[in-house]
C-alpha positions as a Markdown table, in Angstrom:
| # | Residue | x | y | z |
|---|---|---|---|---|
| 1 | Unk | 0.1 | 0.2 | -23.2 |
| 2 | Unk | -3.5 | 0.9 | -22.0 |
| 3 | Unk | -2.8 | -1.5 | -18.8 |
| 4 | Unk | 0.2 | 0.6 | -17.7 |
| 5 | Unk | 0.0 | 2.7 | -14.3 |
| 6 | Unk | -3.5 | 3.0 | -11.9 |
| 7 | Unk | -6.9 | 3.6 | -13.6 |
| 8 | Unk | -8.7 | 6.3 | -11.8 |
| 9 | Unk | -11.9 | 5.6 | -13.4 |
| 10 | Unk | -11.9 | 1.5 | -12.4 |
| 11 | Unk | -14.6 | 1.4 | -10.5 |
| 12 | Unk | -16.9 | 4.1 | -12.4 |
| 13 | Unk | -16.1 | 7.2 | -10.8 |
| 14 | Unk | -12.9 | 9.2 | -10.6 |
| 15 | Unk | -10.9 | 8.0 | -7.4 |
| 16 | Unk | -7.6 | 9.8 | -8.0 |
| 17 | Unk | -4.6 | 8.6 | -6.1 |
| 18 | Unk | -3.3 | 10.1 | -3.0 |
| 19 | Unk | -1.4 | 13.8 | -3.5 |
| 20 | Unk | 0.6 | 15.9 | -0.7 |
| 21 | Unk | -1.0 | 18.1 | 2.3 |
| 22 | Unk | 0.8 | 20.8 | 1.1 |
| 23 | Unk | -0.8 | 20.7 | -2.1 |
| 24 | Unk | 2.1 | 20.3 | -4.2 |
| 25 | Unk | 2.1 | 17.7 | -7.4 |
| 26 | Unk | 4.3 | 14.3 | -8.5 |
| 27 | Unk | 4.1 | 13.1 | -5.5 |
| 28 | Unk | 5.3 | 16.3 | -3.6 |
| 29 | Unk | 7.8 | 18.3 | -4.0 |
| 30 | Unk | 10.0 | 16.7 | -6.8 |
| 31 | Unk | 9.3 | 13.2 | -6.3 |
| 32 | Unk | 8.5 | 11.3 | -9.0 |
| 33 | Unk | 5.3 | 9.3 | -10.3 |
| 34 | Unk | 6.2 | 6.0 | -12.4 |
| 35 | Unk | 3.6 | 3.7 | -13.7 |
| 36 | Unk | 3.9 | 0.3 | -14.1 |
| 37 | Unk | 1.5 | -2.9 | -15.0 |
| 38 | Unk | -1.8 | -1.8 | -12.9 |
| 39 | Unk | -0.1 | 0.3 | -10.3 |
| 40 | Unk | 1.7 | 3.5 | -9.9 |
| 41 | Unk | 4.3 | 4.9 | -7.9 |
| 42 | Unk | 4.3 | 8.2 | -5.8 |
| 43 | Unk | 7.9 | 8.6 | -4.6 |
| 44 | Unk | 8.7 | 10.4 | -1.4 |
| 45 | Unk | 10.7 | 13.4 | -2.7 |
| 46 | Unk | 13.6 | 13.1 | 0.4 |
| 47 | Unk | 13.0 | 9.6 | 1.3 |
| 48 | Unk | 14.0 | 7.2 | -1.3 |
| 49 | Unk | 10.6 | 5.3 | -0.5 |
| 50 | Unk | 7.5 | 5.0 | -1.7 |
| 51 | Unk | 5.4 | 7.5 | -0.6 |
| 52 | Unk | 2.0 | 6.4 | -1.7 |
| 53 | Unk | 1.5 | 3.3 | -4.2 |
| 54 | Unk | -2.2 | 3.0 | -6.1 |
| 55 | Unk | -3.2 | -0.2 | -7.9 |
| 56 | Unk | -6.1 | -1.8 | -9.0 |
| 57 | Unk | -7.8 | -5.5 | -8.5 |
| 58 | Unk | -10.0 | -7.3 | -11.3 |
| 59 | Unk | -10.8 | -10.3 | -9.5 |
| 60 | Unk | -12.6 | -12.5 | -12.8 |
| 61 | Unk | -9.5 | -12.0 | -14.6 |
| 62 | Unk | -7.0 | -12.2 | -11.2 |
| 63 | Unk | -4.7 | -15.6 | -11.8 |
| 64 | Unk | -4.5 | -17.6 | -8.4 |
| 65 | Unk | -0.5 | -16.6 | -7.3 |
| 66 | Unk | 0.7 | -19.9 | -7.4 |
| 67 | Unk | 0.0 | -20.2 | -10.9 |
| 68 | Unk | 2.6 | -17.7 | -11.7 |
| 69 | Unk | 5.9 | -18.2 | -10.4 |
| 70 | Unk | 7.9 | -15.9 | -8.8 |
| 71 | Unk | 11.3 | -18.1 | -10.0 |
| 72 | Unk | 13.5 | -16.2 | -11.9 |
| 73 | Unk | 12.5 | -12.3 | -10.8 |
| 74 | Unk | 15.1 | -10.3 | -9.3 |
| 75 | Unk | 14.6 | -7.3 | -7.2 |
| 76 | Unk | 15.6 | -4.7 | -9.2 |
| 77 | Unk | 16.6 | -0.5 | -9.7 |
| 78 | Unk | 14.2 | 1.1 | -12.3 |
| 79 | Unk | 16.6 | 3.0 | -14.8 |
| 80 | Unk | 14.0 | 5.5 | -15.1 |
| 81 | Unk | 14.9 | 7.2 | -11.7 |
| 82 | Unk | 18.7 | 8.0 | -10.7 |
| 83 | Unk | 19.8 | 5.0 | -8.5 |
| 84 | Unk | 20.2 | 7.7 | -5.5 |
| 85 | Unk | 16.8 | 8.4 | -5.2 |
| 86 | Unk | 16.1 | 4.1 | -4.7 |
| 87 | Unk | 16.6 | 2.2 | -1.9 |
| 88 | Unk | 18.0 | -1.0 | -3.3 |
| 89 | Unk | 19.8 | -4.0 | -2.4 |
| 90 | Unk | 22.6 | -2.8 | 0.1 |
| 91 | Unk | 19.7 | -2.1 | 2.2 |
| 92 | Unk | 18.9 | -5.9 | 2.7 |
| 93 | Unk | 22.1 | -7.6 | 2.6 |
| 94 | Unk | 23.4 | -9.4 | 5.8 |
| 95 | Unk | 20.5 | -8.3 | 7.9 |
| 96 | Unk | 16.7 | -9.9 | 8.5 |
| 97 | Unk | 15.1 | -7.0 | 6.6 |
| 98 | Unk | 12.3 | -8.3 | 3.9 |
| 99 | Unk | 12.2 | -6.5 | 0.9 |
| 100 | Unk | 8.0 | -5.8 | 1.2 |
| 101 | Unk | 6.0 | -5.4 | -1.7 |
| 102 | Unk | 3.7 | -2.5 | -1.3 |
| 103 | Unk | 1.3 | -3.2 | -4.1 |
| 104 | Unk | 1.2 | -7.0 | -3.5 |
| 105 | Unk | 2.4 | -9.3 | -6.3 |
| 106 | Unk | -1.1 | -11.4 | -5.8 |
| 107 | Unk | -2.8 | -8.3 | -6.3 |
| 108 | Unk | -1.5 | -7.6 | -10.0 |
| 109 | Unk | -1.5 | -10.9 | -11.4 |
| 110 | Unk | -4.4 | -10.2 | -13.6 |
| 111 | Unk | -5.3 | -9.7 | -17.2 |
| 112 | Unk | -7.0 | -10.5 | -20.3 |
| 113 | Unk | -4.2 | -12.5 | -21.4 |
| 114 | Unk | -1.3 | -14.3 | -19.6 |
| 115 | Unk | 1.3 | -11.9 | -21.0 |
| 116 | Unk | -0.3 | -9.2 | -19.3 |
| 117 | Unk | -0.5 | -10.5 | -15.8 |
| 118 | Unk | 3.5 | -12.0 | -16.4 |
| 119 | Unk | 4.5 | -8.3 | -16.7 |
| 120 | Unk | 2.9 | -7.1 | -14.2 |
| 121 | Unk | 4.2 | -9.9 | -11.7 |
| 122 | Unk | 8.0 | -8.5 | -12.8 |
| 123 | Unk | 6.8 | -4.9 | -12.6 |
| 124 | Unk | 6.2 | -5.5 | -8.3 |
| 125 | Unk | 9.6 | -6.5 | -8.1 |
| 126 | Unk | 10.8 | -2.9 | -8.9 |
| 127 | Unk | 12.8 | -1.5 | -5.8 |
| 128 | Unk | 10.1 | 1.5 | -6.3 |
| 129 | Unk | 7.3 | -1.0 | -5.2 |
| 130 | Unk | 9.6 | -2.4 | -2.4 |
| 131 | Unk | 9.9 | -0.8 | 1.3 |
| 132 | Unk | 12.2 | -2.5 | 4.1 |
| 133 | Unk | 10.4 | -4.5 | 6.6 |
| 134 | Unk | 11.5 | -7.0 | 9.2 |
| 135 | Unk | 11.1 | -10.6 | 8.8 |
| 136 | Unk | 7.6 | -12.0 | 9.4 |
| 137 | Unk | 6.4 | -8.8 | 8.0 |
| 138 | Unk | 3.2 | -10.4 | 6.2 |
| 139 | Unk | 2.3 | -12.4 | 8.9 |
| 140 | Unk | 2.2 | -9.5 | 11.5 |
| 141 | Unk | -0.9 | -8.0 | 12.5 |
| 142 | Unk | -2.8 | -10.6 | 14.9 |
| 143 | Unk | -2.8 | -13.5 | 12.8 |
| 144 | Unk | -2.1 | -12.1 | 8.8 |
| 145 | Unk | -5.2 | -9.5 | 9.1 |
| 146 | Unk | -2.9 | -7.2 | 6.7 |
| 147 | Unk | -2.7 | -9.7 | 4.1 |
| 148 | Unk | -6.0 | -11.0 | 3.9 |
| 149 | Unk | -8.2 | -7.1 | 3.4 |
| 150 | Unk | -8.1 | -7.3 | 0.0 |
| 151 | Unk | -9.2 | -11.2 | -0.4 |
| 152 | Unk | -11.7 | -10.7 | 2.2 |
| 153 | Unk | -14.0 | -7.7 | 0.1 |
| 154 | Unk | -13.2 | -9.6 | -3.5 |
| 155 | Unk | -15.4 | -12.4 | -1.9 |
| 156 | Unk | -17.9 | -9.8 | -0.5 |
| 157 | Unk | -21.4 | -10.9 | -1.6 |
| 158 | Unk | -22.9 | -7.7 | -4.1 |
| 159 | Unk | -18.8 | -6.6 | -5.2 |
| 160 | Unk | -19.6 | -4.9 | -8.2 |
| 161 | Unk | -17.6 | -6.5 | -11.2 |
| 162 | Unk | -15.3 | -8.3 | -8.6 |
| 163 | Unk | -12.9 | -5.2 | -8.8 |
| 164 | Unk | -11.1 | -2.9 | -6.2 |
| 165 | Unk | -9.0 | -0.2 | -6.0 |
| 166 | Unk | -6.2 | -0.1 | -3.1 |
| 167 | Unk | -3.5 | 3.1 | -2.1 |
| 168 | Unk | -1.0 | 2.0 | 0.3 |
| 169 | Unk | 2.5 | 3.1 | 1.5 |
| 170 | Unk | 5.0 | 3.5 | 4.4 |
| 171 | Unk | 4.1 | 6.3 | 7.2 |
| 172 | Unk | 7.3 | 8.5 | 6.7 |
| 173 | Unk | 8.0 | 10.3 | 9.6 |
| 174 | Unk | 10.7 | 12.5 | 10.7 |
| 175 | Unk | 11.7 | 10.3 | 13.5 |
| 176 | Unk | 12.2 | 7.3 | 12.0 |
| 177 | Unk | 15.3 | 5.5 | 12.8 |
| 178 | Unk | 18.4 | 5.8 | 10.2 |
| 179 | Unk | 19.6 | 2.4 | 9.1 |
| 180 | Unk | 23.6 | 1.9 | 7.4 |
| 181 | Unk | 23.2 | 5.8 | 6.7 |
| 182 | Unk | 21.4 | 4.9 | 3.9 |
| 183 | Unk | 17.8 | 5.0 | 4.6 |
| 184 | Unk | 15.0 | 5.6 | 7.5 |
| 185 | Unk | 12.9 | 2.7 | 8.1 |
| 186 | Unk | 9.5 | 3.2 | 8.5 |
| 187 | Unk | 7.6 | 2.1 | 11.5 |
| 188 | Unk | 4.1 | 1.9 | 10.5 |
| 189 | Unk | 2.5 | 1.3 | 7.2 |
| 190 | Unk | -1.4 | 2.6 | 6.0 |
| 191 | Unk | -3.8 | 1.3 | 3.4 |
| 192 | Unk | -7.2 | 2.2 | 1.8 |
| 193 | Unk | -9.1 | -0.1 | 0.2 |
| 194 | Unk | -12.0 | 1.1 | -2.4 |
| 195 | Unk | -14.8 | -0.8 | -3.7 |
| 196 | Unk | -18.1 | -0.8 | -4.9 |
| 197 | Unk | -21.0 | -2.8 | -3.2 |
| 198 | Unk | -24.8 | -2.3 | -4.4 |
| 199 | Unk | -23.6 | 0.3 | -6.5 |
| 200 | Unk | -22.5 | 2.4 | -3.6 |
| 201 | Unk | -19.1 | 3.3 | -3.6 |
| 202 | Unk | -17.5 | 2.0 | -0.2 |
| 203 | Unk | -13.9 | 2.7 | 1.3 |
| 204 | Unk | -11.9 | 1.5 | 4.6 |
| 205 | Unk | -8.9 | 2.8 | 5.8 |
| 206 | Unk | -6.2 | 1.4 | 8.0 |
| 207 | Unk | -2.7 | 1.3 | 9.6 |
| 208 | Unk | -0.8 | -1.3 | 11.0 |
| 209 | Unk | 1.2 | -0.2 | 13.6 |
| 210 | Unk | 2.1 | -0.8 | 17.2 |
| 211 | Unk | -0.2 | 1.4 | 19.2 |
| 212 | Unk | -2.8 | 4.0 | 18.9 |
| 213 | Unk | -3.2 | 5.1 | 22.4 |
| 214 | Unk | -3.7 | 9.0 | 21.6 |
| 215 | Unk | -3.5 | 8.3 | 18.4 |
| 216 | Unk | 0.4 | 8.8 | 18.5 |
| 217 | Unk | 2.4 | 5.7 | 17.9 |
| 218 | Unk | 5.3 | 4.2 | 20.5 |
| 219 | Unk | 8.5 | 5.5 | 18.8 |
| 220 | Unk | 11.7 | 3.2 | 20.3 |
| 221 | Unk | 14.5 | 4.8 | 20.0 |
| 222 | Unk | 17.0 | 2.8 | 18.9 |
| 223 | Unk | 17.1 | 0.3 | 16.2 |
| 224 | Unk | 17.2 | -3.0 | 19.3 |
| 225 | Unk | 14.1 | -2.5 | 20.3 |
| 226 | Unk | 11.6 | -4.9 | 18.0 |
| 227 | Unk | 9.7 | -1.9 | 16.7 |
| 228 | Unk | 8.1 | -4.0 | 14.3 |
| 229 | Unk | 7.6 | -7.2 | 16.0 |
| 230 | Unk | 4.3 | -6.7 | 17.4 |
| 231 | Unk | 2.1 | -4.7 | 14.6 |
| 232 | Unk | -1.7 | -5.1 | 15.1 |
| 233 | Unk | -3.6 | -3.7 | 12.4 |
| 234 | Unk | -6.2 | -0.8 | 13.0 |
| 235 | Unk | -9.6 | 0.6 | 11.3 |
| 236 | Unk | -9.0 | 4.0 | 11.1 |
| 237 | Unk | -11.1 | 7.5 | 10.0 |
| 238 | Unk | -9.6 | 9.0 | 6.9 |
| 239 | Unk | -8.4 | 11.9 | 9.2 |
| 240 | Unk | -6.7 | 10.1 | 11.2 |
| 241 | Unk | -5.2 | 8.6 | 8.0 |
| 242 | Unk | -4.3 | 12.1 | 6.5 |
| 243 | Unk | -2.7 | 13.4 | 9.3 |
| 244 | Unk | -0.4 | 10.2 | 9.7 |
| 245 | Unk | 0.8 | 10.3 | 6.2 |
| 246 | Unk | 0.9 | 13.7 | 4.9 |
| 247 | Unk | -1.3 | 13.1 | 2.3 |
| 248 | Unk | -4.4 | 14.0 | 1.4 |
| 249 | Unk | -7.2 | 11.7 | 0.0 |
| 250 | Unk | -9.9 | 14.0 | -1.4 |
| 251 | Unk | -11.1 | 12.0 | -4.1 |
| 252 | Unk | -12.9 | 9.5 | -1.2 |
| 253 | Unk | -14.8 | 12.4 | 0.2 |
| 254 | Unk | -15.9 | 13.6 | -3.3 |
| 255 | Unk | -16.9 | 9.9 | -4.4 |
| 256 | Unk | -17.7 | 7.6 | -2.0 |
| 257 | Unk | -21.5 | 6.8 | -0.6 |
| 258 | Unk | -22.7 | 8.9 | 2.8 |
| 259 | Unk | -22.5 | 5.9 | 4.8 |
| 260 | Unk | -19.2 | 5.0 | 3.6 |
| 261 | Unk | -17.9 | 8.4 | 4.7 |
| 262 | Unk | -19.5 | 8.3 | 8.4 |
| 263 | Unk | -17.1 | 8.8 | 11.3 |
| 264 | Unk | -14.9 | 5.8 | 12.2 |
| 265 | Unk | -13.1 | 5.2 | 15.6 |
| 266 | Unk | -9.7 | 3.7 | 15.8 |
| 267 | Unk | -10.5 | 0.0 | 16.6 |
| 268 | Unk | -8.1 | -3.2 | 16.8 |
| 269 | Unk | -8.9 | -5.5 | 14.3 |
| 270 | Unk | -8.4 | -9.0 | 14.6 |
| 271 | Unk | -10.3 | -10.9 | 11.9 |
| 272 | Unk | -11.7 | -9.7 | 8.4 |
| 273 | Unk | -15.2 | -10.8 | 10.0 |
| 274 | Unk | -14.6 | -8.1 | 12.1 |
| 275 | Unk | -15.3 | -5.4 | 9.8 |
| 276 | Unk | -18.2 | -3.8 | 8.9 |
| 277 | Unk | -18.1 | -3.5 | 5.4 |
């Protein structure tokens, strides 16, 4: 199917997804890449996570995400990867972990016909597009910022064609807390989101997370302290994104418009208004 997996060309130039530091390919060094309705999956090669997910937005043909229910769709293993390289449900039973959609279901729900945006709305509910996350999740981050990026440049004034394109994933880092043996759980989470305004290609970058002081995040060390009860969410430079994630995002720096590539200083942000974009 032609809607299956990111389209690097969405917004008229070649925005390829995220790809390791170290160079390597498929998401690093083994991990896999799966493609699904309007998003695909980098796998972390060790961690059973996502390591980077890439989607895209076509907002005239986006259904509102009420309109589609989300009745009926189980989480679920995709048979395509060997069970031990997903995190799946024991992770979440018993406990107050969410299971977080990376690529949000509202973001996929689109299509020229209903069929389209219904397999794409089962498609986010892959345990691939899923990463742990602690109750209230979404509605961290000083008021829902998180949530509410995407929906705030769709309803820019001079959005080319009403699309975006938006990478996302879990910081994995070494020192991230074991939970049940079975998985680390990540403590921050990053997202890019792509766009075309005046026909300048435009990008911002951010991370939620619980302090940038140094640009080094608090790190609790056991799993009682509410490491993820207090995310704000940050602007960030793409360096400072890069060297967070392990990734590298070259196809920005190739593509986007000089002022969309000036410096950016790490900066709270506590409303969508508060962005320049």
């Amino acid at each position: 199917m032609d809607d299956l997996g990111y389209d690097q060309t969405f917004l008229g130039a070649d925005v390829a997804p995220p790809g390791p530091a170290d160079g390597g390919t498929d998401g690093g060094a083994g991990g896999a890449v799966l493609e699904y309705t309007h998003f695909t999956v980098g796998m972390h090669p060790a961690r059973r996570l996502a390591w980077w997910v890439a989607w895209n937005i076509d907002g005239l043909t986006l259904y509102p995400s009420d309109s589609i229910s989300r009745s009926g769709e189980r989480f679920k293993l995709d048979p395509r990867l060997p069970t031990e390289k997903q995190t799946g449900e024991s992770v979440y039973a018993d406990n107050d972990l969410d299971r977080g959609h990376v690529a949000r279901r509202s973001d996929l729900l689109w299509g020229t016909t209903l069929e389209e945006a219904l397999r794409a709305n089962s498609d986010s509910f892959f345990f691939t597009n899923i990463t742990p996350q602690r109750a209230g999740f979404n509605q961290s981050g000083r008021g829902g910022v998180w949530g509410l990026l995407e929906n705030a440049v769709l309803a820019l004034d001079g959005l080319t064609e009403r699309r975006l394109s938006v990478f996302a994933g879990p910081v994995l880092t070494d020192d991230d807390p074991t939970y049940r043996n079975l998985v680390q759980l990540p403590r921050e989470f990053w997202k890019v989101v792509i766009y075309r305004v005046a026909d300048e290609l435009r990008f911002k970058a951010f991370l939620l997370t619980q302090n940038l002081d140094g640009i080094e995040p608090l790190r609790p060390d056991d799993l009682e302290d509410p490491f993820l009860d207090d995310f704000d969410t940050y602007l960030v430079g793409l360096d400072v994104l890069e060297d967070r994630t392990g990734l590298m995002l070259a196809a920005l720096r190739d593509v986007a418009s000089p002022a969309g590539l000036r410096p950016v200083s790490a900066r709270l942000v506590t409303s969508v208004d508060d962005i320049d974009w």
